[in-house]
C-alpha positions as CSV (number, residue, x, y, z in Angstrom):
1,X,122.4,64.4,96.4
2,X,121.2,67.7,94.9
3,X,119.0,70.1,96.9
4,X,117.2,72.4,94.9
5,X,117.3,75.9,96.7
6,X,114.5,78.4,95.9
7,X,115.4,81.7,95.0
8,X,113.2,84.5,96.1
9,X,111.6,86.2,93.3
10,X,112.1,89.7,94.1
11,X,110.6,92.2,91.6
12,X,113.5,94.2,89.3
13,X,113.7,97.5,90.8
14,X,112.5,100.5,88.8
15,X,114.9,103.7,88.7
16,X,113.0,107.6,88.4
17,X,114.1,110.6,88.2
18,X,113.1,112.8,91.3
19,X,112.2,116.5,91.3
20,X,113.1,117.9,94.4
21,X,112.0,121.6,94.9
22,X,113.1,123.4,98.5
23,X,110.9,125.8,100.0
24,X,111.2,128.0,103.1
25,X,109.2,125.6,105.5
26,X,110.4,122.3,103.7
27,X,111.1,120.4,100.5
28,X,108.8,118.9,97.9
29,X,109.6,116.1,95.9
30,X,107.9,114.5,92.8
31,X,109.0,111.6,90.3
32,X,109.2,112.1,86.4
33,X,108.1,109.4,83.4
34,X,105.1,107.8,86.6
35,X,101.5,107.7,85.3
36,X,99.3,109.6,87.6
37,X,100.5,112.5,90.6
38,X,102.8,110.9,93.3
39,X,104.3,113.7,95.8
40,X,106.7,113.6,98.9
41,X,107.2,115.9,101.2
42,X,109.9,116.6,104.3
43,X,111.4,118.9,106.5
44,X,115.0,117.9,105.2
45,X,116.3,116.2,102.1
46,X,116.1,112.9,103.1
47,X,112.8,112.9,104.8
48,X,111.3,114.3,101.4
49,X,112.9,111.0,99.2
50,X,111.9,109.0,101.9
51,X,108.5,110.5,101.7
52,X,108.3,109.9,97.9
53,X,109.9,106.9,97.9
54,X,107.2,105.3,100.2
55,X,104.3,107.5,98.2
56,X,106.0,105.7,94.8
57,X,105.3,102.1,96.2
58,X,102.1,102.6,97.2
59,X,101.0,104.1,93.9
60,X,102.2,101.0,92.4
61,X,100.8,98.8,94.8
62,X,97.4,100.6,94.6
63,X,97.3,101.1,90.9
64,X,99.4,98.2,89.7
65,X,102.7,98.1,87.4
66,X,101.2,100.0,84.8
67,X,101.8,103.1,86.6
68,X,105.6,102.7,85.6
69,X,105.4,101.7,81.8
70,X,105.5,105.5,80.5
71,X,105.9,105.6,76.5
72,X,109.6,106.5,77.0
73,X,111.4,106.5,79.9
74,X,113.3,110.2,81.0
75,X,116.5,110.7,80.0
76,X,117.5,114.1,81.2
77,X,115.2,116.8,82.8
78,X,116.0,120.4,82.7
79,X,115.1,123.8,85.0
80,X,113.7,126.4,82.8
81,X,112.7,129.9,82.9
82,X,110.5,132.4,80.9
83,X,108.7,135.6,81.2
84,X,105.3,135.5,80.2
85,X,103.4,139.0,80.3
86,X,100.2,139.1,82.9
């Protein structure tokens, strides 16, 4: 005799790329390729991604999947700097 076991259907989990900026009083962090502004924040590293991670779920949940389908996902992202004249 068979028995049919159910298997939990558990959404596929979305990878982003996180932005973490460190400050004097704390760290900032913010995902890339996510429709619409999503930001964590922390005294330490891990409180921040914890902090964003949390903030990234309930965009989603708020705003629905959508949120994640950017045109292209990010491959790489890149710290810049210029001079501009003011």
């Amino acid at each position: 005799m068979k028995q049919n076991a159910k298997k939990s259907k558990r959404p596929a989990a979305k990878a982003f790329k996180i932005i973490v900026e460190k400050y004097a009083d704390g760290y900032v962090a913010y995902p890339l390729g996510l429709k619409g502004v999503v930001v964590g924040e922390g005294d330490t590293y891990e409180e921040a991604m914890a902090d964003v991670k949390s903030a990234i779920r309930f965009h989603v949940d708020t705003f629905g999947k959508d949120v994640m389908e950017g045109e292209s996902p990010v491959l790489e992202a890149f710290v810049a700097e210029t001079e501009v004249a003011g």
